[in-house]
N, C-alpha and C positions, 0 to 999 in steps of 0.2 A: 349399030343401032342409032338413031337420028337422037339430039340430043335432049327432043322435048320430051322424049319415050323415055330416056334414062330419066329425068328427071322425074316424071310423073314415077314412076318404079319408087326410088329412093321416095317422093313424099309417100305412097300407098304404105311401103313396107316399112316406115321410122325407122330409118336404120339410125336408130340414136346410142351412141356408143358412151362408155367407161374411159374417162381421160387420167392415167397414171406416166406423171412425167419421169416421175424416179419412184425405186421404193423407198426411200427415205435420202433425203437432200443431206449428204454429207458435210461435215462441218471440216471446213479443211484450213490448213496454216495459211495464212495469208502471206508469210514468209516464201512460200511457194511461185508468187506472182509478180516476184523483182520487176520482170519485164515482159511478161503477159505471154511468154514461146513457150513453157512447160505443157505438154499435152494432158488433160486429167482426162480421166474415165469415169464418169458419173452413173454407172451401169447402162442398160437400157430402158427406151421410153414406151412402152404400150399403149396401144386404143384397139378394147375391145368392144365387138359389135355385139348389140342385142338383139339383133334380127340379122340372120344369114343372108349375103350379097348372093344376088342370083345371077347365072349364067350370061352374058352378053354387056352385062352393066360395066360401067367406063365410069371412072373420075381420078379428078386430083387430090394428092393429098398434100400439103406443103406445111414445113414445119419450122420454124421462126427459134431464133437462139437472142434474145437480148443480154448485154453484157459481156458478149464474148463472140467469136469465130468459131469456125467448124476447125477441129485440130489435127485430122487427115482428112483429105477430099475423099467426100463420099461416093457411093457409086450405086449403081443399081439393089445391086446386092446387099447395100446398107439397112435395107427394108425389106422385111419377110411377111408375109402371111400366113397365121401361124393356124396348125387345128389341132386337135385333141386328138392324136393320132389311138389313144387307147379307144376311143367310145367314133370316133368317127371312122369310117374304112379309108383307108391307102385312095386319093381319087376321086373324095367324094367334094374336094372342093379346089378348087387351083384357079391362081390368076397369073400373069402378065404383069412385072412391075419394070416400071422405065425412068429413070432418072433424067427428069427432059429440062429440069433448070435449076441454075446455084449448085450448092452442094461442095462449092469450093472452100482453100483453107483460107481464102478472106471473105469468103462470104458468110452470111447470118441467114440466107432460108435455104432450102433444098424445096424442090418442089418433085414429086413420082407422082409418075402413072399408074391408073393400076385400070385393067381386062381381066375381067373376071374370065374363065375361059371355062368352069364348070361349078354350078352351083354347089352350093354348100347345104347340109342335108340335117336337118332333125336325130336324134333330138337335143345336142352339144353345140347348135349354135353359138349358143352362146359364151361358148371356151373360143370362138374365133374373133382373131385380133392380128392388127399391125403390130410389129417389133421393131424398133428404130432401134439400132447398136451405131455408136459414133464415140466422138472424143471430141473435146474443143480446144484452144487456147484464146489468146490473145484477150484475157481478161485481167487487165492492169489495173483494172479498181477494187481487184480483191487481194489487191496487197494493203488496202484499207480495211480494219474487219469492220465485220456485217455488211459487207458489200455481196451484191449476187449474183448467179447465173439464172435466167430463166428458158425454158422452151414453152412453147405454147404449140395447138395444130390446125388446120382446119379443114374439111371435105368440102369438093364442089366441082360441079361438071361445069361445064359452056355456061349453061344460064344462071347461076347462081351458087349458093350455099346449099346443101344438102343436109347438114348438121351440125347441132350447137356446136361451136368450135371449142376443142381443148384449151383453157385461158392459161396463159401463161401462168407457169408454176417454178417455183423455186426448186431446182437441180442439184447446186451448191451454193454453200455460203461459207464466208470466210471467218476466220477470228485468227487474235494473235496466239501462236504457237507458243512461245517463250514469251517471260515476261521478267523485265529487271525492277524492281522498286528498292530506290535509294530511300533510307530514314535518318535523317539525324540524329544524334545521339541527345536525347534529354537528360541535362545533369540532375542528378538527386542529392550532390553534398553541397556542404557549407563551409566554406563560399563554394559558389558555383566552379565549378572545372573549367568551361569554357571560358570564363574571364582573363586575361592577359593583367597582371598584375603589376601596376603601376609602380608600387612600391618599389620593386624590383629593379623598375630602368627600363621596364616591359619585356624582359627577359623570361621571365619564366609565366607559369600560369600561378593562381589561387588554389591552393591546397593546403589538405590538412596535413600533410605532411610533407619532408623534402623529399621522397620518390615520384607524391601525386603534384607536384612543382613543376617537372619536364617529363610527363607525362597528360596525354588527355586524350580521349576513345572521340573519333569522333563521327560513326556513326557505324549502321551497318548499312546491307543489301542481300539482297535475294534474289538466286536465277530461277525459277519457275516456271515448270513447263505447265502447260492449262488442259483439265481435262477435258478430252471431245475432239480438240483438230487434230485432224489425220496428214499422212503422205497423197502423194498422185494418185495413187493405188484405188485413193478413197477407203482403206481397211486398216492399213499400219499405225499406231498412234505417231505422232510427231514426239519425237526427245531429242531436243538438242545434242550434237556430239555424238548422235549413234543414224547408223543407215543415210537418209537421206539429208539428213539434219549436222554431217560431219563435217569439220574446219576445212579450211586447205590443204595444212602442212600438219607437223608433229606438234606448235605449240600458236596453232591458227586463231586461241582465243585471248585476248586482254582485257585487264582492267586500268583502267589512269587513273591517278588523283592529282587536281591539277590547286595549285595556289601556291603562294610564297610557303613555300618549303626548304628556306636557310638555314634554318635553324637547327632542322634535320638532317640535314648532309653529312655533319661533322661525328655525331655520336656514332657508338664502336663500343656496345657495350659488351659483344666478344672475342674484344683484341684480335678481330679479323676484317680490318677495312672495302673489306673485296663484299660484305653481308648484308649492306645498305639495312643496318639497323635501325634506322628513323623513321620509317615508317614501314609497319608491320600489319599482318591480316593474319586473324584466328576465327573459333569457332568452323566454320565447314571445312576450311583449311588452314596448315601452320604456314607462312611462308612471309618471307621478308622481300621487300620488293625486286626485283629481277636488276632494274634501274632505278638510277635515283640521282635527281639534280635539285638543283634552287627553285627550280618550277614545275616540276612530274615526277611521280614516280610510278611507274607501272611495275605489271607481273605478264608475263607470260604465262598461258595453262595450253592444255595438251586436251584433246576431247574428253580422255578417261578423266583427267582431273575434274572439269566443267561435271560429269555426271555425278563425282562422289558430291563436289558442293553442291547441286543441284540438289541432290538427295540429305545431304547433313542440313540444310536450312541456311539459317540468317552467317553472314560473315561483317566480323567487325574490321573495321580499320582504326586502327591505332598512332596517334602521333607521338612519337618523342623527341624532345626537342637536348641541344647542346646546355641551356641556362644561362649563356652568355652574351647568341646573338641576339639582337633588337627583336621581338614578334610584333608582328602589325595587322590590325584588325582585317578580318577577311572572310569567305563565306566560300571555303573549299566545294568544288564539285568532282566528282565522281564521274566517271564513265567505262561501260560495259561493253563491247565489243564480239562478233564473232565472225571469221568471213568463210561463210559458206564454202565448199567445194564446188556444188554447182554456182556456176556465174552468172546461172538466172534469175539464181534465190536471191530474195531482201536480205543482207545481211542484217545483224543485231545490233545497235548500235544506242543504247539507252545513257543519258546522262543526265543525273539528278545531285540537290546540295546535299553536303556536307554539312555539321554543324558549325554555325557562325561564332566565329571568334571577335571578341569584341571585349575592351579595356574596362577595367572596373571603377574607372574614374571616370570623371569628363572632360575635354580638351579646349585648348583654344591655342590657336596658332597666329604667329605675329612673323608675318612675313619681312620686315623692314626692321630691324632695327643698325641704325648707324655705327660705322667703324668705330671702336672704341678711340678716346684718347684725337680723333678727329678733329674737323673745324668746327660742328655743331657737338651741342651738348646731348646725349641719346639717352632717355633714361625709358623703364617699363616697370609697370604698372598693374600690377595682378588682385583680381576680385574673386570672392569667394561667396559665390551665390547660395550656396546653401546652406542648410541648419548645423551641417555637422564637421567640424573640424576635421582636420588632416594635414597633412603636409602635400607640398607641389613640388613634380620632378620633372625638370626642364629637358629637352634632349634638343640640342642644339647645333647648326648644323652653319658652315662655311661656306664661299660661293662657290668652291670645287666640289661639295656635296660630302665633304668629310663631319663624320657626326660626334659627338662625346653625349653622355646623359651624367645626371648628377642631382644632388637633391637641391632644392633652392634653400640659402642659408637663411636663418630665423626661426628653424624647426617647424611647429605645424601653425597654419592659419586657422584660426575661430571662424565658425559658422557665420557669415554675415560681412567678416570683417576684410581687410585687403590692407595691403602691401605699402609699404614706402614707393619713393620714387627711386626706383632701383638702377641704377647707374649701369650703362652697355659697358663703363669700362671694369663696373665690381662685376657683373655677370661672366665678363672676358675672364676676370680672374678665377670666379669660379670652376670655369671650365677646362681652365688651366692649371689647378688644383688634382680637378678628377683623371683627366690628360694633357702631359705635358706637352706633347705633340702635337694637340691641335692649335693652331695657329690661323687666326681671321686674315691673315697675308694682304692688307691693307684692304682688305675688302668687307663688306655688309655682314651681318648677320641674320639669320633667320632662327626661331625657334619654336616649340611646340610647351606649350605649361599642361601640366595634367596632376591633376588634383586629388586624393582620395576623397574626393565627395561626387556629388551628383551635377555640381553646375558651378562652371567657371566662365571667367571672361579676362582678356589679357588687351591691356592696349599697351602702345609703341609712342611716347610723348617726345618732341625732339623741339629745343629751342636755341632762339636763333643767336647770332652773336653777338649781339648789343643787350643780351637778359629782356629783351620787351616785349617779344611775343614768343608763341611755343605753336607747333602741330601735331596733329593726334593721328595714329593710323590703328 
């Protein structure tokens, strides 16, 4: 049939169709789209017709994928046209469909023929419709959620468009499967638990008691799976650690806690050094860390593990410390890990802080101060900026980096008030007091003043050897 003939046919009879790209755009793990190769199955797309295609009539139909590829190459047969075989007879409609462009696994349209080769009959026209079935992949931006797939369609012979076109509609969309939120731990006592206790030499923490001393929670996390995103399947719920959502190996998932963790190394509160008692995790599960150094300690879990904490809720981490070594302020973080068995998947990879650990005093550090008993005279100078008295604890350190702490002798400083001019060789002594061992080995000094109050200031005065002039650092 000449194409101006098909064309007048399709305006007379509005074949204006019903555009259903999915029956409902599944919400799938974005975890799923590591690298855009997993093939998903979003069901199939239909356009049904309101008015029956009659015998001889000829068009294109071509069907457009934005955000992704076709995820097997389609074929002829990708496309059916369908009848209500209960209310229409065996016969009473048949076309001719051809796959004449695209349709490939890096292509985004497919474009079929379709020859009507016998009309279609009253009175369930309108149960007749195209059936696209396919799969796609290559959609790498739905490892970002809310990212999407769309298909859209359009009919049209030689001369034109024949009918509104199907507008691109949402197929799938993504979200994230799992989700880790790290919280810090908000202290509730007095004095706060997270404070590193000056007093101390900065050894232990602020507690009301000597157990809450080398002890301090500091924080928890949550693995959480989200309800709505699915597997490939488009139907299975997504759960980490189960079906498609499974680690690699037997203990494929970890957790780290990363920051100056010396302090912890050493304790062995069940006379079993093999237990890495220092840092510990309760609540969803009991377990002391797997490993454990000066700077990490992880756990290893196993998938069944991952789903019991999954389901128990929040997990604490727990620091306990020696109460000997130095603590220094810092702001632990956390990270959550999982590595998929498939090598497509995004693995889990969430890392959030810790609660910030931070001194109950305030500091001032003097980098310079001269060799004791020297050619120059070295003396320092400590200010006590604020309203409220206390004492200041020096931790003082040699140019090999060997350190002593110790209280500064005079007892506590008044709110306001400040220091003599404190001699580098009485300070040497005092440090030589607290450790006999340390020794400034004819070299500089450096140290840190820390205050029970809120604001200090420390200078370093050095004068010269005729008593006439002095410098300040």
């Amino acid at each position: 049939m000449a194409a101006s003939l098909v064309a007048m046919l399709f305006a007379n009879s509005a074949i204006a169709g019903t555009w259903t790209a999915t029956a409902a755009a599944a919400s799938y793990a974005s975890e799923l789209f590591g690298d855009g190769t997993v093939p998903i199955n979003p069901g199939t797309a239909g356009y049904q017709f309101n008015v029956a295609p009659q015998a001889g009539q000829a068009f294109n139909v071509t069907y457009t994928l934005a955000g992704a590829t076709w995820g097997t190459a389609l074929t002829s047969g990708s496309l059916a046209l369908k009848t209500q075989t209960a209310t229409i007879p065996t016969g009473s409609g048949t076309a001719s469909i051809t796959l004449v462009d695209g349709g490939g696994i890096a292509d985004t349209t497919a474009k079929f023929r379709l020859d009507v080769t016998a009309a279609f009959t009253a009175p369930a026209v309108a149960k007749n419709g195209l059936i696209l079935t396919y799969d796609f992949d290559g959609a790498t931006a739905m490892t970002t959620p809310t990212s999407t797939v769309k298909l859209s369609v359009a009919l049209a012979d030689t001369l034109g468009t024949l009918d509104t076109a199907g507008v691109a509609t949402n197929v799938a969309v993504s979200a994230e499967g799992t989700g880790t939120t790290v919280v810090p731990q908000l202290s509730t006592s007095t004095p706060a638990l997270k404070s590193i206790d000056v007093s101390t030499g900065s050894t232990k923490f602020a507690g009301l008691t000597a157990a809450a001393q080398v002890t301090n929670v500091l924080g928890t996390f949550t693995i959480l799976n989200a309800t709505g995103p699915v597997e490939d399947d488009g139907a299975t719920a997504w759960q980490i650690g189960v079906a498609d959502a499974a680690s690699t190996a037997a203990a494929g998932n970890s957790i780290s806690v990363k920051g100056d963790l010396s302090a912890a190394v050493a304790v062995d509160a069940d006379a079993n050094p093999l237990t890495n008692d220092g840092v510990v995790m309760s609540g969803c599960i009991t377990a002391n860390a797997t490993t454990l150094s000066a700077t990490e300690a992880t756990w290893a879990f196993t998938d069944t593990n991952i789903v019991a904490m999954e389901t128990a809720g929040a997990c604490t981490i727990t620091l306990n410390i020696d109460g000997t070594t130095l603590l220094v302020p810092q702001t632990p973080t956390l990270t959550f890990t999982s590595d998929y068995a498939n090598a497509d998947y995004r693995d889990e990879n969430t890392t959030g802080n810790l609660a910030s650990l931070a001194k109950n005093g305030a500091s001032a550090a003097v980098d310079l101060i001269l060799t004791p008993g020297g050619v120059f005279d070295g003396f320092v100078r400590v200010v006590n900026r604020s309203g409220v008295t206390g004492k200041v604890i020096v931790t003082m350190y040699n140019d090999a980096g060997d350190v002593v702490v110790f209280d500064l002798s005079g007892g506590t400083l008044a709110g306001q008030a400040s220091t003599a001019l404190v001699a580098a060789s009485d300070l040497y002594t005092q440090a030589q007091a607290a450790d006999p061992t340390f020794a400034h080995s004819d070299g500089k000094l450096r140290a840190i003043f820390e205050g029970e109050f809120s604001a200090i200031s420390a200078q370093s005065v050095t004068i010269s050897t005729d008593n006439t002039t002095f410098s300040t650092f």
